[in-house]
C-alpha positions in Angstrom: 0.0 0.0 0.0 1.2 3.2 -0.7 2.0 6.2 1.8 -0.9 8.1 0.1 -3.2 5.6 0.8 -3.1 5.1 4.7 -5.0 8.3 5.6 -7.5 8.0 3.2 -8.2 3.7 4.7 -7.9 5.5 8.5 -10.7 7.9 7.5 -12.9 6.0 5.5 -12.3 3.2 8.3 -13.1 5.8 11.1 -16.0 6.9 9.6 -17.5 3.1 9.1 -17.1 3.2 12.5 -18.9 6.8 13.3 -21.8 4.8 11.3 -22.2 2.0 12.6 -22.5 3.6 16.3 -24.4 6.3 15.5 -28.3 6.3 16.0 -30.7 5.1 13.9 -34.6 6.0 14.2 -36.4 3.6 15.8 -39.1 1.4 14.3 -42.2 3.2 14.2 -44.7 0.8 14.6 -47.4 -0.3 11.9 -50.9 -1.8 11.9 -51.6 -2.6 8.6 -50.8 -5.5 6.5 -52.2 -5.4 3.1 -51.4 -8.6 1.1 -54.3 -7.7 -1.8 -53.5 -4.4 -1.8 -57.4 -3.0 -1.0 -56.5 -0.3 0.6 -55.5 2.9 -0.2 -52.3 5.5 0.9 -54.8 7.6 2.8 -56.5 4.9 4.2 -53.4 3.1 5.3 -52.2 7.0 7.0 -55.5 7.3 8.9 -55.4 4.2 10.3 -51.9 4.8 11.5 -52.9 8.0 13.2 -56.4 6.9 14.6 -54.0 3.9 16.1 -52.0 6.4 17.7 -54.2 8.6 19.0 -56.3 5.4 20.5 -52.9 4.0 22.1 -52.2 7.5 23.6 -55.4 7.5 25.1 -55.6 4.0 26.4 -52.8 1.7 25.3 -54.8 -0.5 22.8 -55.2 -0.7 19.1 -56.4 -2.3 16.3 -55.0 -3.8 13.3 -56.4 -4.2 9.5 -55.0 -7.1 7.5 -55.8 -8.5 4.2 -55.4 -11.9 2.9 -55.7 -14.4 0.1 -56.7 -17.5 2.7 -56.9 -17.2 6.6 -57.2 -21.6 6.6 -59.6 -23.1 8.6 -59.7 -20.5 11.3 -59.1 -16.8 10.4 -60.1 -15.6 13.5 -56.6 -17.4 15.1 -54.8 -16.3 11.7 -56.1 -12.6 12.5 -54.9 -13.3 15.7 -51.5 -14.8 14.9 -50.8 -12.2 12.7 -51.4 -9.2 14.1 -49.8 -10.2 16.9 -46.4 -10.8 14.9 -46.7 -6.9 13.9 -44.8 -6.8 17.3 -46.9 -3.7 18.0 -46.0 -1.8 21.3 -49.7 -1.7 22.4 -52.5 -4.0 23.8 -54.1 -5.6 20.7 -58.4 -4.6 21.1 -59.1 -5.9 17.3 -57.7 -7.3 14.6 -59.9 -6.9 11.2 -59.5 -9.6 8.9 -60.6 -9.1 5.0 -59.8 -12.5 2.8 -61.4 -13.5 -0.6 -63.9 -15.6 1.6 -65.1 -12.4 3.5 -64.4 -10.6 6.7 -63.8 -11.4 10.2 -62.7 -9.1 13.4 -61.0 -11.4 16.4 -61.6 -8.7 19.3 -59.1 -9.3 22.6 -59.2 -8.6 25.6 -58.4 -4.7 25.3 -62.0 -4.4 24.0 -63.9 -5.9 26.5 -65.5 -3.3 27.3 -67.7 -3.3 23.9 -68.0 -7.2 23.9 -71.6 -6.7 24.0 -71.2 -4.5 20.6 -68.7 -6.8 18.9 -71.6 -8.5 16.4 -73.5 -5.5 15.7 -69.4 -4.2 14.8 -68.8 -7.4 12.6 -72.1 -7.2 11.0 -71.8 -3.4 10.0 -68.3 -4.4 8.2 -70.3 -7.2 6.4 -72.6 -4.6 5.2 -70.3 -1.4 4.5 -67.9 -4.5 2.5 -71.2 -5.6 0.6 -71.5 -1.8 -1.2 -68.1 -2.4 -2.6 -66.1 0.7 -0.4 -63.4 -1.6 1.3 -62.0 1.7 1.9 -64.5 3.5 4.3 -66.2 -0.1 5.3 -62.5 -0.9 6.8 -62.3 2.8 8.2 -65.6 2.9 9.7 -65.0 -0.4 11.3 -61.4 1.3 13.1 -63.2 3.9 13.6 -66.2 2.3 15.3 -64.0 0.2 17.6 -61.6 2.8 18.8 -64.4 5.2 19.9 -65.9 2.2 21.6 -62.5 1.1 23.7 -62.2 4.8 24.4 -65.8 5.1 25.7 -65.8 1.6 27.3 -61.9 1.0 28.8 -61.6 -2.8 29.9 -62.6 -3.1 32.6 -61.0 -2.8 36.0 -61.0 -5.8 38.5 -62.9 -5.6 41.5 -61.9 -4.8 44.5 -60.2 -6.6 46.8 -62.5 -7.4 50.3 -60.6 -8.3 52.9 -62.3 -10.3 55.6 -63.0 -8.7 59.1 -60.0 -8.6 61.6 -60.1 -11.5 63.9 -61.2 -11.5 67.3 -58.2 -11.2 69.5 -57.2 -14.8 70.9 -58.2 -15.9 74.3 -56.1 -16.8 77.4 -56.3 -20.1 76.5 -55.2 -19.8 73.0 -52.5 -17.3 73.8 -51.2 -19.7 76.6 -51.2 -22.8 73.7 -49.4 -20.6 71.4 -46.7 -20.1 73.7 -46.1 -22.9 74.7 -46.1 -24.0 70.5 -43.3 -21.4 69.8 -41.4 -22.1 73.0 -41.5 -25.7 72.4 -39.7 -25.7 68.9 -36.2 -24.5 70.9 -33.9 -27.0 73.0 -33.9 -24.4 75.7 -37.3 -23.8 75.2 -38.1 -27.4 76.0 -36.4 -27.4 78.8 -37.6 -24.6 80.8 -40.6 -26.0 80.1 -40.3 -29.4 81.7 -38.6 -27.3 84.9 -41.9 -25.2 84.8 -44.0 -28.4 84.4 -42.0 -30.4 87.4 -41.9 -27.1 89.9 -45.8 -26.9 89.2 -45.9 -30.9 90.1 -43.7 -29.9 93.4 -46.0 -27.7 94.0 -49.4 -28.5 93.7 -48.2 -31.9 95.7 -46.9 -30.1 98.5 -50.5 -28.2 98.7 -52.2 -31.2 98.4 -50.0 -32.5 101.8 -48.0 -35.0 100.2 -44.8 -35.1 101.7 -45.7 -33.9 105.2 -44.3 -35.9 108.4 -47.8 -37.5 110.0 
């Protein structure tokens, strides 16, 4: 290698270095996969933003995919898949559109419209059915965010603690005692002094022992 060479391989080599530790953007997250390619730019951008709006407000959201085949059961294949978006969010829906029709596998971050999830899943049969996969897909989103905002899961119940017990009574505190002195050696054997000083006793007051 020639003299003229070595700066320019240190400084190309220093700044493969600079690149390779320098920051990169993180992944921004998406919710859409759209294998048939039904849905349009803008559509795909408002669902991004609705998603991120509804996570700011709540943590959930919902994904829109689009499939050739879903197999036997699209509702696990809806599942399965959105849940390999490896979203940073708690999945509330996934919406599912196939050649075969439409599906939406709600979880658990919509439980709180469970009770709306067939009227949801019909509308998207219907809106599909006038040939807009567009606004049916959007108004589905749409439909389902404003119902996890309105409805957040759930939160469990309370926790009821039992009323405090009544304080033991002398003769359980006396039987606890002896319990916790009796798991010690030395505990043992004050106990058996105790025990043969109360026999000495209680034999003396009874008279036995005394000269007739």
């Amino acid at each position: 290698m020639r003299g003229g060479n070595i700066p320019r391989a240190l400084i190309a080599g220093l700044l493969a270095v600079i690149a390779a530790a320098a920051p990169r953007p993180g992944a921004c997250d998406t919710f859409v996969r759209d294998d048939l390619n039904l849905l349009r730019a803008d559509t795909f951008s408002a669902i991004q933003r609705r998603n991120a709006d509804l996570i700011a407000r709540t943590g959930a959201c919902v994904d829109v995919i689009t499939s050739a085949a879903a197999g036997a059961d699209p509702g696990k294949f809806a599942l399965d898949t959105a849940l390999a978006f490896g979203n940073h969010c708690s999945l509330g829906a996934a919406i599912l559109i196939t050649h075969e029709g439409e599906t939406i596998r709600f979880e658990d971050a919509s439980a709180g419209i469970s009770r709306s999830a067939q009227a949801i899943t019909q509308a998207l049969g219907t809106d599909m059915a006038g040939g807009d996969v567009n606004t049916a897909v959007m108004n589905a989103v749409n439909t389902i965010a404003d119902g996890i905002i309105a409805h957040p899961k759930p939160t469990p119940p309370p926790i009821v603690y039992a009323s405090p017990a009544p304080a033991p009574g002398p003769i359980d505190t006396a039987f606890a005692l002896v319990a916790a002195n009796w798991e010690t050696t030395w505990g043992r054997v004050a106990m058996i002094c105790v025990s043969l000083l109360a026999l000495v006793l209680v034999a003396r007051l009874a008279g036995f022992g005394r000269a007739r």
